[in-house]
C-alpha positions as a Markdown table, in Angstrom:
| # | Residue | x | y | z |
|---|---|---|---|---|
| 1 | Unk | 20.1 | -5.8 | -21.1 |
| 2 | Unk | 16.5 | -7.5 | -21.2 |
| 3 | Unk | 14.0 | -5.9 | -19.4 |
| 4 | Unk | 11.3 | -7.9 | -18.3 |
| 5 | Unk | 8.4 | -5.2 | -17.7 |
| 6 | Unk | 5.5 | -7.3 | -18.0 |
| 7 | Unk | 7.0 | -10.2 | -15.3 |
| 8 | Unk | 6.2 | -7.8 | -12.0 |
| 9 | Unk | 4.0 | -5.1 | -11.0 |
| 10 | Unk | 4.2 | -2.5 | -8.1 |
| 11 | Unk | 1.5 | -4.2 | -7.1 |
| 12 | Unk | 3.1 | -7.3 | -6.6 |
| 13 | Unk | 5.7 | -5.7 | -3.8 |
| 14 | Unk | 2.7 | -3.5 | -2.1 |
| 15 | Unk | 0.1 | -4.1 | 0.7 |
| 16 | Unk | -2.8 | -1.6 | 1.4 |
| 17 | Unk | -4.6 | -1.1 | 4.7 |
| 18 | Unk | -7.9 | -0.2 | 5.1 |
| 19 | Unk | -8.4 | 3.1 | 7.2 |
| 20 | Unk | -9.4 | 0.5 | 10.3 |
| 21 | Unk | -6.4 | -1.9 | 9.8 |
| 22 | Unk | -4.2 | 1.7 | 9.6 |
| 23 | Unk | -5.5 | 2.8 | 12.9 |
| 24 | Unk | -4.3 | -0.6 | 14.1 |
| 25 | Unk | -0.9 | -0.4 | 13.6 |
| 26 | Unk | 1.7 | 1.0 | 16.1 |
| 27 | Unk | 3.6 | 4.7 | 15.0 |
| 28 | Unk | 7.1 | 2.4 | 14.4 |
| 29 | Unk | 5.0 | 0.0 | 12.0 |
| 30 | Unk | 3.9 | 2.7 | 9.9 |
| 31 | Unk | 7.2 | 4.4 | 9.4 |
| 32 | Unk | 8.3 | 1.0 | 8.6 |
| 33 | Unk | 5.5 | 0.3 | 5.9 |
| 34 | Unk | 6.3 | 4.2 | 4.7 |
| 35 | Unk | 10.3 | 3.4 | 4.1 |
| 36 | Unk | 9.6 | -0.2 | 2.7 |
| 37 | Unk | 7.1 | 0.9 | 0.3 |
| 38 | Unk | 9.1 | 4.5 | -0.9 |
| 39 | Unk | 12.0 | 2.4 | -0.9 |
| 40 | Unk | 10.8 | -0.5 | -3.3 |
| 41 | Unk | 8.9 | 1.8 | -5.9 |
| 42 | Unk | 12.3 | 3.7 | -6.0 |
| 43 | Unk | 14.1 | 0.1 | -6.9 |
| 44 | Unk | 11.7 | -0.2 | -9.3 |
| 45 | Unk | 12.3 | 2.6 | -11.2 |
| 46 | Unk | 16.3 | 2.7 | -10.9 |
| 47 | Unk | 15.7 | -0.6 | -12.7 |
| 48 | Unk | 13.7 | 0.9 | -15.4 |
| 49 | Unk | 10.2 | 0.1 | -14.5 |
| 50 | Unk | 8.2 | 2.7 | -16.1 |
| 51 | Unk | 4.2 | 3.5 | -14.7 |
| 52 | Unk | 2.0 | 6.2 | -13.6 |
| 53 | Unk | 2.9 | 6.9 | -9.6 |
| 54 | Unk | 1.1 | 5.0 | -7.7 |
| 55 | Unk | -1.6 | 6.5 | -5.6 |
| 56 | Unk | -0.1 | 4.9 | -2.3 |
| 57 | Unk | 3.2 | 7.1 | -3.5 |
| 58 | Unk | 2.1 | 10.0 | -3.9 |
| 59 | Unk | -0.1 | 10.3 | -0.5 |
| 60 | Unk | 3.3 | 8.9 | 1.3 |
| 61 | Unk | 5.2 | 11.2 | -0.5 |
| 62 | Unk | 2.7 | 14.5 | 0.7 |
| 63 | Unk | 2.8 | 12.6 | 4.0 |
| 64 | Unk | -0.8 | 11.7 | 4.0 |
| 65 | Unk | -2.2 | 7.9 | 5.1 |
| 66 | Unk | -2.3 | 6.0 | 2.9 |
| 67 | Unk | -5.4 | 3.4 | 3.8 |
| 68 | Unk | -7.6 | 2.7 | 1.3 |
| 69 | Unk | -11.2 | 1.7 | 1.1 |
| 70 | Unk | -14.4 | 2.6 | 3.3 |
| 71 | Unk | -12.8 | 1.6 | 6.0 |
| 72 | Unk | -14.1 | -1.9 | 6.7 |
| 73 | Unk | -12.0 | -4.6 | 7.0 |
| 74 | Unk | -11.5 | -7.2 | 4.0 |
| 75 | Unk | -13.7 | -10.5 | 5.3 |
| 76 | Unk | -15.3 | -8.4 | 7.7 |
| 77 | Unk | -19.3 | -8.8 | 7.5 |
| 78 | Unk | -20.7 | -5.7 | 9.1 |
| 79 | Unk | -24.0 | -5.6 | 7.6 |
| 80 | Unk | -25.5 | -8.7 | 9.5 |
| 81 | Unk | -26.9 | -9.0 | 12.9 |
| 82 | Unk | -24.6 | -8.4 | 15.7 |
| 83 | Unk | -23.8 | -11.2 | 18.5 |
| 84 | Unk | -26.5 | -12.6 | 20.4 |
């Protein structure tokens, strides 16, 4: 059996959320997200894929959020003038 480690990351199945998209999402989308993202680092490592836990893991699996950065919103511009 080849294994072809260096093809695919964990990072290549994931998605993050910032803590604002997080707060966005409705409580049945972020069970979802939770089961998908559990579910496809387990696949990867019942097919041998071998890596520190990933951070997102580990807060799912203490059942913590698992956003990441200061909250703002990838794209966003918050530090220029507001609407006029």
């Amino acid at each position: 059996m080849t294994m072809l480690q260096g093809s695919f990351s964990f990072e290549d199945l994931s998605v993050d959320f910032t803590q604002k998209e997080w707060q966005l999402l409705a409580p049945c989308q972020k069970d979802l997200y939770k089961d998908v993202m559990l579910e496809n680092y387990s696949s990867l490592v019942s097919l041998g894929y071998e890596v520190m836990k990933p951070g997102v893991i580990l807060k799912l699996e203490h059942g913590e959020e698992p956003w990441t950065g200061d909250g703002e919103i990838p794209g966003s511009d918050s530090s220029g003038p507001g609407p006029k």
